[in-house]
gemmi code that builds the backbone of each chain (N, CA, C; Angstrom):
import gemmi

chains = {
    "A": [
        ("UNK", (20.833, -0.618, 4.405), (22.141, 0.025, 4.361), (23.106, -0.758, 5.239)),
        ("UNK", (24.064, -0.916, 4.782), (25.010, -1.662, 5.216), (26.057, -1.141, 6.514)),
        ("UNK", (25.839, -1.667, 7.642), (27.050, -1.103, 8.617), (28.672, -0.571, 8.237)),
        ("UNK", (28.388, 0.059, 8.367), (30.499, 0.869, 7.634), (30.726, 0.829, 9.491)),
        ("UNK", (32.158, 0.226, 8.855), (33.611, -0.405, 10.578), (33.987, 1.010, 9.884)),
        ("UNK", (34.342, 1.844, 11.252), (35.214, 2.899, 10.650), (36.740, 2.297, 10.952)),
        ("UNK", (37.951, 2.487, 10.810), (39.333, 2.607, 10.902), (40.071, 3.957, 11.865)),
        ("UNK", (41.260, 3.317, 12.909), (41.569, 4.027, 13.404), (42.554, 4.775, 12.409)),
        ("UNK", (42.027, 5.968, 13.221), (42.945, 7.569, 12.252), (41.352, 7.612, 11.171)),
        ("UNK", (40.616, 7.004, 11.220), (39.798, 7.928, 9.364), (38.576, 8.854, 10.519)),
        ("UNK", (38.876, 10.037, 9.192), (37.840, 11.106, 9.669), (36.233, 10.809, 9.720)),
        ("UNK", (35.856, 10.944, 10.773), (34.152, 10.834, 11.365), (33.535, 12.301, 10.637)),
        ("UNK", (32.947, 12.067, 9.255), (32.317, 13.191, 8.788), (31.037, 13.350, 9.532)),
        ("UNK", (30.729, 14.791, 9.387), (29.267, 15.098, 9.726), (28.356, 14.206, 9.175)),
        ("UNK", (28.124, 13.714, 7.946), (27.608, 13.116, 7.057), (27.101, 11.507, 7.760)),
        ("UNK", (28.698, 10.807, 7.727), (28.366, 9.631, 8.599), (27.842, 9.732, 9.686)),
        ("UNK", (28.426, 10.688, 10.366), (27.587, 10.473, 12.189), (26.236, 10.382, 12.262)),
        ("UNK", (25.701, 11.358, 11.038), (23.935, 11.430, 10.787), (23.681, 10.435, 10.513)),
        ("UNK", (24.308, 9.669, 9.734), (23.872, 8.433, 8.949), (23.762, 7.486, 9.423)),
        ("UNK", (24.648, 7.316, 10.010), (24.528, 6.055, 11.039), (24.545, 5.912, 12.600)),
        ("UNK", (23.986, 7.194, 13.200), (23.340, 7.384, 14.127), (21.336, 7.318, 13.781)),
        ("UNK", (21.372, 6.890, 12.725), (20.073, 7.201, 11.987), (19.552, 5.524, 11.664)),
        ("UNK", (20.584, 4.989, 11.822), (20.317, 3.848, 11.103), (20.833, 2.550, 12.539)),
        ("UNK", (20.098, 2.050, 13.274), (20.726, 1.477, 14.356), (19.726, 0.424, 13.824)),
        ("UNK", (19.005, -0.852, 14.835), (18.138, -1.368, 14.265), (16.833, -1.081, 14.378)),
        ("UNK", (16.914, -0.359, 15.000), (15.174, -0.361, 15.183), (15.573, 1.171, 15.061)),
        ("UNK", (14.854, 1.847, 13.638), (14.732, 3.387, 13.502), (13.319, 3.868, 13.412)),
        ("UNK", (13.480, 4.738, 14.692), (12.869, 5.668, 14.167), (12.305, 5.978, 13.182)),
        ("UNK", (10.597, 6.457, 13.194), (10.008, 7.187, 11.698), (9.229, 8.379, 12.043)),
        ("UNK", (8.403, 7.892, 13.153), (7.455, 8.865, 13.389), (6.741, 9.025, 14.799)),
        ("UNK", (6.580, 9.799, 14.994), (5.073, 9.762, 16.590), (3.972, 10.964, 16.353)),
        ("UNK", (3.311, 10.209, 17.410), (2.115, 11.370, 17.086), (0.953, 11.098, 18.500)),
        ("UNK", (0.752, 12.006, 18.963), (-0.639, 11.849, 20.070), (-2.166, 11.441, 19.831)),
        ("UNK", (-2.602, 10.333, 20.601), (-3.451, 9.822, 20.577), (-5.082, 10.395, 20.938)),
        ("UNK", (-5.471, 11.285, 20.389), (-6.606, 11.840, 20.535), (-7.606, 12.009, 19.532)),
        ("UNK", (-8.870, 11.511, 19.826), (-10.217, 10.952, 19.488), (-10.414, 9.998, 19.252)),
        ("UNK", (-11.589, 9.550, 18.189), (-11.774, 8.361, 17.623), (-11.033, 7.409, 17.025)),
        ("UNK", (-10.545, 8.313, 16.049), (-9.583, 7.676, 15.101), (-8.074, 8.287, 15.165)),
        ("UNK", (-7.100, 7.778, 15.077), (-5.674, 8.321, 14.895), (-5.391, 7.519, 13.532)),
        ("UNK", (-5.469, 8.655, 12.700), (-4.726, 8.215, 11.316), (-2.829, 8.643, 11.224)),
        ("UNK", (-2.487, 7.424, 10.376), (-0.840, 7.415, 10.612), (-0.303, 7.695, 9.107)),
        ("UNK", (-0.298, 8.575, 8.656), (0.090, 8.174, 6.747), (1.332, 8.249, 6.883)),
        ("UNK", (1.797, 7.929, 5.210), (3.238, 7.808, 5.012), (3.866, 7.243, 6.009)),
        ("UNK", (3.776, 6.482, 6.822), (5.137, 5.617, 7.597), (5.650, 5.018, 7.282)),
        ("UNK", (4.558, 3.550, 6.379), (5.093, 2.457, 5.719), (5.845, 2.652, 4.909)),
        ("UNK", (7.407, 2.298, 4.082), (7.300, 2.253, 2.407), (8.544, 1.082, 2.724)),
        ("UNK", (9.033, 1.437, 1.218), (9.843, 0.140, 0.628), (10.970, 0.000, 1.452)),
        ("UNK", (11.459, 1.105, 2.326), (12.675, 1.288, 3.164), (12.919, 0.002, 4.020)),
        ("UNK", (11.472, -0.196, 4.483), (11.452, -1.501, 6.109), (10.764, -2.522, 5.461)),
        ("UNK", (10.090, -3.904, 5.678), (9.447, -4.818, 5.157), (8.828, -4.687, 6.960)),
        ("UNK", (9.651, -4.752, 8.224), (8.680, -4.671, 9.316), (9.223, -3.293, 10.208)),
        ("UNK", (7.749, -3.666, 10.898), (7.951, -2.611, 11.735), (7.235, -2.175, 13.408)),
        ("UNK", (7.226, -1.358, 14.254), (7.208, -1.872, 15.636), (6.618, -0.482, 16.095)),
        ("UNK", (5.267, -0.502, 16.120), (4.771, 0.408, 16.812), (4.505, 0.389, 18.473)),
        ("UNK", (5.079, 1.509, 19.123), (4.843, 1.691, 20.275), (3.438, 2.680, 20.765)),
        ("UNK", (3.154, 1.541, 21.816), (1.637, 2.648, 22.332), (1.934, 2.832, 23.999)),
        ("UNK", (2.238, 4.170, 23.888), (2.317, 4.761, 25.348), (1.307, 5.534, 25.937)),
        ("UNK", (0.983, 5.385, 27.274), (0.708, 6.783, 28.360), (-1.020, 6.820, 27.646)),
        ("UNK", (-1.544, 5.330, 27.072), (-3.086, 5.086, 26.321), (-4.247, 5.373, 26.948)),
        ("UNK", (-5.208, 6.093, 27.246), (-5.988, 6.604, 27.977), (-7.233, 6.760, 27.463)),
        ("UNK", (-8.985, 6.628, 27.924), (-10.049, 6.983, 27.138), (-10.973, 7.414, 28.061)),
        ("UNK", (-11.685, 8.319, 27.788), (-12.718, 8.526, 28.489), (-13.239, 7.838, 29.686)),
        ("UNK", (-14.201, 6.884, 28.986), (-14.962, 6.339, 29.803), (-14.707, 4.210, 30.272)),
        ("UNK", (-13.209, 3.844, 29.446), (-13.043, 2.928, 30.236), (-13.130, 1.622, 29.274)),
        ("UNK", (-11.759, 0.274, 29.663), (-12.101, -0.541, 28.829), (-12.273, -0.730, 27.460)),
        ("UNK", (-11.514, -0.665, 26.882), (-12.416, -0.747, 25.211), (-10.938, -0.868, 24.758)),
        ("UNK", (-10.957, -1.668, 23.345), (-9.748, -2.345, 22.754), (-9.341, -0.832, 21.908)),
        ("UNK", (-7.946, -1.205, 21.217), (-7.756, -0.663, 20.378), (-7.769, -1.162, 19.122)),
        ("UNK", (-8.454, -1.075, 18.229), (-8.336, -1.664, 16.926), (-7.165, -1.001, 15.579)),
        ("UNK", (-7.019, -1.786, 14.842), (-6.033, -1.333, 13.763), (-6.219, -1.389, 12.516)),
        ("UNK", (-6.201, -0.773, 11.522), (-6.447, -0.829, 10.345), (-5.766, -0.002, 9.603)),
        ("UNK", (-5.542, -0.747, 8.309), (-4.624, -0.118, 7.059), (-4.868, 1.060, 6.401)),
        ("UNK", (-3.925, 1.598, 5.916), (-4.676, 3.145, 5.337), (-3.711, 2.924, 3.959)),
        ("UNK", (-3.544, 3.794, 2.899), (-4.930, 4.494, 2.870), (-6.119, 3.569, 2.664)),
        ("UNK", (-6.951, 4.598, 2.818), (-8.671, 4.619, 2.006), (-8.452, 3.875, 0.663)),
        ("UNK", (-7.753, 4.557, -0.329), (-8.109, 4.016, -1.767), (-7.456, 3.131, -1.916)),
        ("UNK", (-6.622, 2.216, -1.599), (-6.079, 0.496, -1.767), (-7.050, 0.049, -1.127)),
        ("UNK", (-7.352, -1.000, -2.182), (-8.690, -1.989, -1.906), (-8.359, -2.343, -0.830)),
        ("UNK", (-9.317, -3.206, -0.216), (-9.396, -4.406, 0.581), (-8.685, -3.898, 2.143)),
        ("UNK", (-8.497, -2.537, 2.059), (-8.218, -1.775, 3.590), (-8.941, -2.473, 4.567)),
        ("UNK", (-10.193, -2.504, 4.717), (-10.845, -2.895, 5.735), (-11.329, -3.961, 5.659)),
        ("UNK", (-10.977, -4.998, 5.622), (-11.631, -6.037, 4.850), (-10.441, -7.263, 5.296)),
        ("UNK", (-11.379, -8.405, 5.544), (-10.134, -9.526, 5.411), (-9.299, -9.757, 6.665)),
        ("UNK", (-9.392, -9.417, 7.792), (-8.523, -9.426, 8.788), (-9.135, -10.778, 10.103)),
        ("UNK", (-8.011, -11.361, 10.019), (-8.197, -12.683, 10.616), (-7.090, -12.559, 11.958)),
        ("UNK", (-7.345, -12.894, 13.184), (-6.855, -12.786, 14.375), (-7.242, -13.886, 15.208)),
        ("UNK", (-6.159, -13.601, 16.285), (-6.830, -14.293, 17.571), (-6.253, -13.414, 18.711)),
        ("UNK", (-6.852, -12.635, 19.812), (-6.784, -12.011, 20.948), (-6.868, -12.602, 22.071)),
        ("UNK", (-5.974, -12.620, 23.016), (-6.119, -13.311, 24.169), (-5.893, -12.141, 25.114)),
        ("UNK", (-6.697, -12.676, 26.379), (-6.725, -11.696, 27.709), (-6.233, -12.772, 28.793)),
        ("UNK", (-5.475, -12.571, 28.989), (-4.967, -13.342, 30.337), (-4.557, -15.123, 29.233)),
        ("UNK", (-5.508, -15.981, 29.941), (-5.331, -17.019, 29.440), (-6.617, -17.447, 28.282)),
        ("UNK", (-7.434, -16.357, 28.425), (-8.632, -16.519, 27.254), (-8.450, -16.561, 25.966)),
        ("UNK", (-8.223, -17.105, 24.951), (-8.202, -16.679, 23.447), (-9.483, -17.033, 23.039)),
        ("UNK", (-9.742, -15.398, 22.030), (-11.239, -15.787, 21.169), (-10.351, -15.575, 19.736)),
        ("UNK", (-10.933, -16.326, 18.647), (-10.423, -16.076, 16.981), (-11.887, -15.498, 16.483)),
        ("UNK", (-11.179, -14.886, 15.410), (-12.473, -13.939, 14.517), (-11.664, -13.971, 13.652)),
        ("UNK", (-12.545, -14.326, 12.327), (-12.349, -14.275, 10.847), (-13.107, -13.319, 9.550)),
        ("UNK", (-12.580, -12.892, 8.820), (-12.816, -12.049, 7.828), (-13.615, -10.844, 8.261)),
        ("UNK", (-12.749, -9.931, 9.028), (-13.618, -8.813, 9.619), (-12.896, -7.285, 9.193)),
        ("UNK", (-13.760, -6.434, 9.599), (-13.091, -5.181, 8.945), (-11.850, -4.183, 9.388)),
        ("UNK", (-11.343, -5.063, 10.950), (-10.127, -4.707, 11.355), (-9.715, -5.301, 12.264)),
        ("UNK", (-8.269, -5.133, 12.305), (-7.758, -5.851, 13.690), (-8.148, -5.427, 14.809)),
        ("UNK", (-8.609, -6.570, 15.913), (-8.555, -5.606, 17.617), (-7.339, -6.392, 18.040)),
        ("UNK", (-6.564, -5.417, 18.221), (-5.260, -5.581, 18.652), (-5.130, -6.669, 20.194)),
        ("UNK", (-5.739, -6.631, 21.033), (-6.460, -6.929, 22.669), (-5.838, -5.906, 23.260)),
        ("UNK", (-5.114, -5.013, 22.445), (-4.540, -3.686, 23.794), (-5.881, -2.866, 23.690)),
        ("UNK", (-5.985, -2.949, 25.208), (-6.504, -2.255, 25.971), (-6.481, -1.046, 26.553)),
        ("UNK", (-7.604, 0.175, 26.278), (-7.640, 1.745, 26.833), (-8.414, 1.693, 27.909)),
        ("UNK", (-8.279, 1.948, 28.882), (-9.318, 2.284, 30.057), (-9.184, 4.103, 31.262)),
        ("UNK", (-10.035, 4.246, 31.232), (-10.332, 5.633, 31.752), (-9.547, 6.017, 33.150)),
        ("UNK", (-8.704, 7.151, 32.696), (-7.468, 7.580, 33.882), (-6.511, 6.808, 34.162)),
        ("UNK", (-6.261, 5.211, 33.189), (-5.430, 4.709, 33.478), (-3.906, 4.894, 31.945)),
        ("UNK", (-2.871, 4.549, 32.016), (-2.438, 4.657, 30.627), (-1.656, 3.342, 30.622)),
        ("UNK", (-2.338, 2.618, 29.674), (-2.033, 1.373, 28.819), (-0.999, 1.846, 28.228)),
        ("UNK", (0.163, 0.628, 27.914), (0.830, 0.611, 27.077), (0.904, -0.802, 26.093)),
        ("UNK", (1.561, -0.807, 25.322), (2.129, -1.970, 24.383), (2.522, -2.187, 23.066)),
        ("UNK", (2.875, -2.802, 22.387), (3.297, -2.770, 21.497), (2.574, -3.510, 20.018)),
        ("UNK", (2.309, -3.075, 18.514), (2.295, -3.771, 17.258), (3.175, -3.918, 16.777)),
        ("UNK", (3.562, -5.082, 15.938), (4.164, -5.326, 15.118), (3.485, -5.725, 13.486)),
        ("UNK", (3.751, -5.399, 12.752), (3.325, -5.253, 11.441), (4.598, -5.649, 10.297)),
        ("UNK", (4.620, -6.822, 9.895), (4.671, -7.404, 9.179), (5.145, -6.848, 7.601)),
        ("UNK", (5.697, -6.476, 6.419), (4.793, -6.806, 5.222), (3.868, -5.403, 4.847)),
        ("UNK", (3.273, -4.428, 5.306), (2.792, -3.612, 5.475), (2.816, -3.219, 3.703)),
        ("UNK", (3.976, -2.603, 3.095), (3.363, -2.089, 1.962), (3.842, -2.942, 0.541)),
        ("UNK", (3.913, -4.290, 0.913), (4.838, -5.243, -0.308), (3.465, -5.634, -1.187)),
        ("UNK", (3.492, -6.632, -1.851), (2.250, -6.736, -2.327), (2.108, -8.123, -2.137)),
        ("UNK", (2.159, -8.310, -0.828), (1.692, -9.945, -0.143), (1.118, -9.615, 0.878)),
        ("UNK", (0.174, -10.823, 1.198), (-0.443, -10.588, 2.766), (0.318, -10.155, 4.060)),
        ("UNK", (0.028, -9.160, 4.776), (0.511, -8.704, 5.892), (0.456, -9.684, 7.118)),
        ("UNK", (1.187, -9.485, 7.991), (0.625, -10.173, 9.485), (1.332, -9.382, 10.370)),
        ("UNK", (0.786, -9.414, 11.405), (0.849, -8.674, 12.931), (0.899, -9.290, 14.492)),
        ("UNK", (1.329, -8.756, 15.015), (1.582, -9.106, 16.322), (1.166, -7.970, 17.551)),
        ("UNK", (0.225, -8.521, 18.571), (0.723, -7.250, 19.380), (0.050, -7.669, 20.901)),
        ("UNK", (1.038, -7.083, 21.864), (1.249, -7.487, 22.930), (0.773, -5.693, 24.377)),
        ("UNK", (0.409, -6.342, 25.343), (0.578, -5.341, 25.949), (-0.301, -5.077, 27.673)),
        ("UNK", (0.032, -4.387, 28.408), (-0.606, -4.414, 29.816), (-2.160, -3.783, 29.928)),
        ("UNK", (-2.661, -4.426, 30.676), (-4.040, -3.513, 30.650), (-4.337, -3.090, 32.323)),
        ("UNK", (-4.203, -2.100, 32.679), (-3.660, -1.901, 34.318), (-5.052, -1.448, 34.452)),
        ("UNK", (-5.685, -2.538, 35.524), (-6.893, -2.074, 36.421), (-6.944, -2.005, 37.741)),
        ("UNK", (-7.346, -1.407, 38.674), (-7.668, -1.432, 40.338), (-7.704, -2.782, 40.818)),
        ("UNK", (-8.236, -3.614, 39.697), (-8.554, -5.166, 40.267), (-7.411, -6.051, 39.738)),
        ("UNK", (-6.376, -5.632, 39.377), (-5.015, -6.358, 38.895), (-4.585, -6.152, 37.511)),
        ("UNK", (-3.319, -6.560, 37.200), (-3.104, -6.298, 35.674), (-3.046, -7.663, 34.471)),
        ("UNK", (-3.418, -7.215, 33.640), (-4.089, -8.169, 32.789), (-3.248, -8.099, 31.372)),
        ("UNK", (-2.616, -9.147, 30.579), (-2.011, -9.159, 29.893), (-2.448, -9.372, 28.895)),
        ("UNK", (-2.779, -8.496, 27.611), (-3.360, -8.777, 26.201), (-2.016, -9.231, 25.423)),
        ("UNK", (-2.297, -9.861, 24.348), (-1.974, -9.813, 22.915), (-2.956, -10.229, 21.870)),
        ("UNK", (-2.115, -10.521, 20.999), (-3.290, -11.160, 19.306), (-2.111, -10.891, 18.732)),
        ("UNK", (-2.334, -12.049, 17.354), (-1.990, -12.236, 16.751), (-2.990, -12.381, 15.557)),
        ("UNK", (-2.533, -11.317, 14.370), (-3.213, -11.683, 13.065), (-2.808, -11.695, 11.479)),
        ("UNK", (-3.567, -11.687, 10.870), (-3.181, -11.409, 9.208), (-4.088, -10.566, 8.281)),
        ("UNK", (-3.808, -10.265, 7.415), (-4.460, -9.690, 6.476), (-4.679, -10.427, 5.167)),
        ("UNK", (-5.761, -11.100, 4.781), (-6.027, -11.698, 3.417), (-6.088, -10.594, 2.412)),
        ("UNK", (-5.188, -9.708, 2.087), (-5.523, -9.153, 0.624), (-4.042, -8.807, 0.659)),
        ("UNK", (-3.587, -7.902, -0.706), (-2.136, -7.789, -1.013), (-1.905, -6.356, -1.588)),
        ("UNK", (-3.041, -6.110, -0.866), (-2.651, -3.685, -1.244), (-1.488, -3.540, -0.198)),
        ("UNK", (-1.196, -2.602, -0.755), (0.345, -1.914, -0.516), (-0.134, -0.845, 0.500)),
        ("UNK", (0.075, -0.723, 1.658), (-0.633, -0.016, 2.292), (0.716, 1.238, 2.832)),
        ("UNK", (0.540, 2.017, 2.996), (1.797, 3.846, 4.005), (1.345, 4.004, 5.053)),
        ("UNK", (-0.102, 3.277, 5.547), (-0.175, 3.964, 6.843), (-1.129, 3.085, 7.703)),
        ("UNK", (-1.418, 3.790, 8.760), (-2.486, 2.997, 9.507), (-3.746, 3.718, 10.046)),
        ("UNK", (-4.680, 3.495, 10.593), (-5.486, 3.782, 11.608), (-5.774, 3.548, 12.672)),
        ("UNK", (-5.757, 3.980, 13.843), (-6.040, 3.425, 15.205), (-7.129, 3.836, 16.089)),
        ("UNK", (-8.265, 3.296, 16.136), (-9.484, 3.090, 16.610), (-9.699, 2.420, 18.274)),
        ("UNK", (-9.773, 3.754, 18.713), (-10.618, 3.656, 20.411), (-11.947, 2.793, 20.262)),
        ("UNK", (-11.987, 1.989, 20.411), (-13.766, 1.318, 20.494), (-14.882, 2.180, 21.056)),
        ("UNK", (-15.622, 2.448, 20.600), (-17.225, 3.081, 20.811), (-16.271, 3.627, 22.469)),
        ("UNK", (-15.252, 4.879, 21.791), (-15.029, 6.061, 22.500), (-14.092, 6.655, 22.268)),
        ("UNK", (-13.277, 7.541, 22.755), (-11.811, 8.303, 22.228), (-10.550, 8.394, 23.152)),
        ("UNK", (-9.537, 8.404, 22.092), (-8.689, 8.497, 23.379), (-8.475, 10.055, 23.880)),
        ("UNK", (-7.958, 9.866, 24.838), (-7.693, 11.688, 25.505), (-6.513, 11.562, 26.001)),
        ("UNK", (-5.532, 10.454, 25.835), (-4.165, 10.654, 26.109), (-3.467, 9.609, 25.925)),
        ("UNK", (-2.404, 9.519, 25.320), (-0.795, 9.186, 25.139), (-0.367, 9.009, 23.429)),
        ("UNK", (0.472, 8.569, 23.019), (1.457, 8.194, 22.103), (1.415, 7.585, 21.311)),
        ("UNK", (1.587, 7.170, 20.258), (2.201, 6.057, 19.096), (3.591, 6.332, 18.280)),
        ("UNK", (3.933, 5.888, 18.688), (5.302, 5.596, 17.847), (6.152, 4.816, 16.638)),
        ("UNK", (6.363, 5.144, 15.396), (6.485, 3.986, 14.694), (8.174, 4.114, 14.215)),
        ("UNK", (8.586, 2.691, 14.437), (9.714, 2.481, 14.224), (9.938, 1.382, 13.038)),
        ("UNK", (11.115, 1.391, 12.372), (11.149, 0.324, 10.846), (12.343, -0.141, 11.564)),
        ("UNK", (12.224, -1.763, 11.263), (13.433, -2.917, 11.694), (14.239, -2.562, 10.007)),
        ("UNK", (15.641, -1.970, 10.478), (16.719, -2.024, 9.768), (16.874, -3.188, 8.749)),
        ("UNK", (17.101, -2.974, 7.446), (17.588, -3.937, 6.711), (18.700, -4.342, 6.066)),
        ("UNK", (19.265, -5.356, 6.477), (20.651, -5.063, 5.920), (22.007, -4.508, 6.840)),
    ],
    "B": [
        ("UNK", (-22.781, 15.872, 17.660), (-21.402, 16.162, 17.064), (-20.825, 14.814, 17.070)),
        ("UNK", (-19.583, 14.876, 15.834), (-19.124, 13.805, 15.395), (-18.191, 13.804, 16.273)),
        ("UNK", (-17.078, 12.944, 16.583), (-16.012, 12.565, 17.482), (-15.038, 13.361, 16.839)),
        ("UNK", (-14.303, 13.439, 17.662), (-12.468, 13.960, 16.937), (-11.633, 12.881, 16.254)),
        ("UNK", (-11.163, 13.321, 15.040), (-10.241, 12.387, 14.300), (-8.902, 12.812, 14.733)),
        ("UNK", (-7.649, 12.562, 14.437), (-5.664, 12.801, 14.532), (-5.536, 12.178, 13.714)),
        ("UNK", (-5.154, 13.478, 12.614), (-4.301, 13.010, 11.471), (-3.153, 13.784, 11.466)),
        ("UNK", (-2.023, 12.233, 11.353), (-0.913, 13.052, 11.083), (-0.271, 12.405, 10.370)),
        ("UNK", (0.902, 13.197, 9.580), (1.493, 12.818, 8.264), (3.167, 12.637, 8.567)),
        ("UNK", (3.432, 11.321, 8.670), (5.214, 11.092, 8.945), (5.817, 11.758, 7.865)),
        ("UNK", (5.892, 12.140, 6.591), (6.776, 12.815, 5.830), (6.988, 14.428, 5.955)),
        ("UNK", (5.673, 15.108, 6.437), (5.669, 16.326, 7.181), (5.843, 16.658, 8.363)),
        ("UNK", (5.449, 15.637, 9.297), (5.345, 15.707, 11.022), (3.976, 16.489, 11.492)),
        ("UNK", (3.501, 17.278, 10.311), (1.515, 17.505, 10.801), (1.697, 17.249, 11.403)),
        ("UNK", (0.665, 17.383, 12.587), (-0.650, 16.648, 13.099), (-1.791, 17.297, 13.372)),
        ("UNK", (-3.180, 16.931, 13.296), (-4.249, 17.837, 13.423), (-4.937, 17.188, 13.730)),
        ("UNK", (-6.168, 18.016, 14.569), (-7.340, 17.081, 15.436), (-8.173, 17.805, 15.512)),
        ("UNK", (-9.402, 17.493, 14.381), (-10.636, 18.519, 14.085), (-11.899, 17.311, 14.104)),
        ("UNK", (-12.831, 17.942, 14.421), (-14.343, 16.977, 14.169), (-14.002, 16.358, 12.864)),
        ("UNK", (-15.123, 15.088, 12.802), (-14.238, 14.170, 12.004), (-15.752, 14.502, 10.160)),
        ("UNK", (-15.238, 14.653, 9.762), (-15.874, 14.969, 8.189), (-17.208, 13.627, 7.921)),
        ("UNK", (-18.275, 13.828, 7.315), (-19.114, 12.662, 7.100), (-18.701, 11.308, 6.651)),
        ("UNK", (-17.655, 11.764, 6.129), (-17.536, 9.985, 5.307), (-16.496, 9.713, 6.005)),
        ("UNK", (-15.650, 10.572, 6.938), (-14.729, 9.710, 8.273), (-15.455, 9.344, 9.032)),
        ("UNK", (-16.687, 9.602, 9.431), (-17.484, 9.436, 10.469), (-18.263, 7.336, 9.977)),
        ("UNK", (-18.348, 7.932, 8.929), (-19.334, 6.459, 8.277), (-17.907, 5.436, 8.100)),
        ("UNK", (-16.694, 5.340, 7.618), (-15.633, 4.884, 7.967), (-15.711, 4.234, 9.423)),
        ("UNK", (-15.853, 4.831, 10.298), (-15.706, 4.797, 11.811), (-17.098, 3.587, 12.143)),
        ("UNK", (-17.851, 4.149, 11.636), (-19.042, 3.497, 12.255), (-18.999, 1.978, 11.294)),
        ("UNK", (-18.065, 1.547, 10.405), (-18.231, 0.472, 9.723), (-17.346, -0.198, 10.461)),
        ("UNK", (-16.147, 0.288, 11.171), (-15.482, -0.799, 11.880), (-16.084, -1.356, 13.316)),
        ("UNK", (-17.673, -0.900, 13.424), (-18.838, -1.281, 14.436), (-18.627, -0.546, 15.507)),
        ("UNK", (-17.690, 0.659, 15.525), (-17.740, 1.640, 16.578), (-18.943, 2.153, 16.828)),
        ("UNK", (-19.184, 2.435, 18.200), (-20.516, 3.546, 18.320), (-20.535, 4.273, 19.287)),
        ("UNK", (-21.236, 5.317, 19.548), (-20.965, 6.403, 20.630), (-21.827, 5.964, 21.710)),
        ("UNK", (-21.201, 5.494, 22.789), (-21.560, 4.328, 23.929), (-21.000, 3.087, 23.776)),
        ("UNK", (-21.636, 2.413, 25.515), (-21.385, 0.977, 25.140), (-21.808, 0.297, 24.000)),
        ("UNK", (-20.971, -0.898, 23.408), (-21.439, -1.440, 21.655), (-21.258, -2.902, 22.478)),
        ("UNK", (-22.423, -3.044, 22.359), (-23.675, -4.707, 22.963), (-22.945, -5.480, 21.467)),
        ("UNK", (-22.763, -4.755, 20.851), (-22.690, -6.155, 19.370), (-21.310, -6.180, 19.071)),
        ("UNK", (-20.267, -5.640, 20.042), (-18.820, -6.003, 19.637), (-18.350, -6.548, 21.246)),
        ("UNK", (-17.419, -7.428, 20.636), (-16.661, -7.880, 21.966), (-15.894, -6.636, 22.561)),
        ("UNK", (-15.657, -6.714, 23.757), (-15.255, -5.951, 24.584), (-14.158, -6.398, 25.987)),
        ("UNK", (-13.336, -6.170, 26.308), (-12.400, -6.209, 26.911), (-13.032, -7.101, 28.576)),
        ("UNK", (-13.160, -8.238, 28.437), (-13.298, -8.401, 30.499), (-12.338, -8.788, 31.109)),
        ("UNK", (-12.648, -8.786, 32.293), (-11.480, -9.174, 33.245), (-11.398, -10.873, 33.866)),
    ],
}
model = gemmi.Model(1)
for chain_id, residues in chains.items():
    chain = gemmi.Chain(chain_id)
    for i, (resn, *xyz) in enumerate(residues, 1):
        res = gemmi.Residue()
        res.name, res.seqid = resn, gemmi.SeqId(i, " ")
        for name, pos in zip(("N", "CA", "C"), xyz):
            atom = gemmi.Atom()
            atom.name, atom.element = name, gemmi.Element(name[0])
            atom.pos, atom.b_iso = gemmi.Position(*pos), 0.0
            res.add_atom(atom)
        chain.add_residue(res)
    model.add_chain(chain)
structure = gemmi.Structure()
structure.add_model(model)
structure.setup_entities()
């Protein structure tokens, strides 16, 4: 949607103010709290955004350490779990992994502490390969440690949503947020 | 008992967080999750 210049003297309808208080660049779609195994995200993706910028706040797990992984939803578009090529770095470490059944983001959950950071997602429901980005702090007693990764998706399903996976544990506290980069 | 799933739906604003159903559970366990430390996935060091 295209930015409208208003003119001095023209009337500010109810209509516009919604509209384009709605539409800045980075909008708003959805949030939701991070608790258990899995956090499923439907309907976020569609034809509206091509990218988009999930926020992970206030990230917390049980018992400590363990990535967050990511994966496409739904269930019934092929090749959901399947196909995901990355590279994660911790500090100055990078490891790559190829053709696996989901992204590990390198953001990091650890117990009583709350991680934050950010995905970026690419491409999400077009019918070309996706790619991702994601960055973020991992705050321990023994100093703070800076993840990201960077990856892709080899297949071309149209995906609405996501999944977000605590590693062999759950989360018990904070946020996700998903926002669509404005087009136009 | 199975873990807790959060599902929630951006076109409604749902959200719900119930034990997770058998074939969410086998879902879960294919992305090599497991209940404990997991010796066969990389893991976060310092």
């Amino acid at each position: 949607m295209a930015v409208k210049t208003f003119t001095t003297g023209e009337v500010l309808t109810a209509a516009d103010t919604n509209t384009y208080l709605n539409n800045g660049g980075l909008v708003y779609i959805t949030q939701t709290t991070l608790s258990g195994a899995n956090v499923n995200i439907d309907n976020c993706f569609s034809s509206t955004y091509a990218a988009y910028r999930i926020v992970i706040n206030g990230a917390s797990c049980a018992t400590g350490a363990r990535f967050i992984l990511f994966t496409f939803r739904p269930t019934s578009v092929s090749g959901y779990n399947t196909s995901y090529y990355f590279t994660q770095m911790e500090n100055a470490t990078a490891s790559t992994t190829t053709n696996t059944t989901t992204f590990t983001t390198g953001l990091v959950v650890d117990a009583g502490a709350h991680s934050g950071g950010v995905i970026e997602v690419y491409n999400p429901q077009t019918a070309v390969t996706a790619t991702f980005t994601a960055s973020g702090t991992d705050p321990r007693t023994t100093g703070a440690y800076f993840r990201n990764a960077a990856g892709w998706h080899n297949q071309t399903g149209q995906y609405t949503g996501f999944t977000l996976t605590c590693q062999a544990d759950s989360f018990d506290a904070g946020t996700a947020t998903v926002y669509g980069y404005r087009l136009g | 008992m199975k873990p807790n799933i959060t599902i929630h739906d951006a076109l409604t604003g749902e959200t719900i967080t119930r034990e997770m159903t058998d074939d969410e559970y086998t879902d879960l366990l294919a992305t090599g999750w497991s209940d404990g430390p997991n010796l066969n996935q990389e893991t976060p060091t310092e």
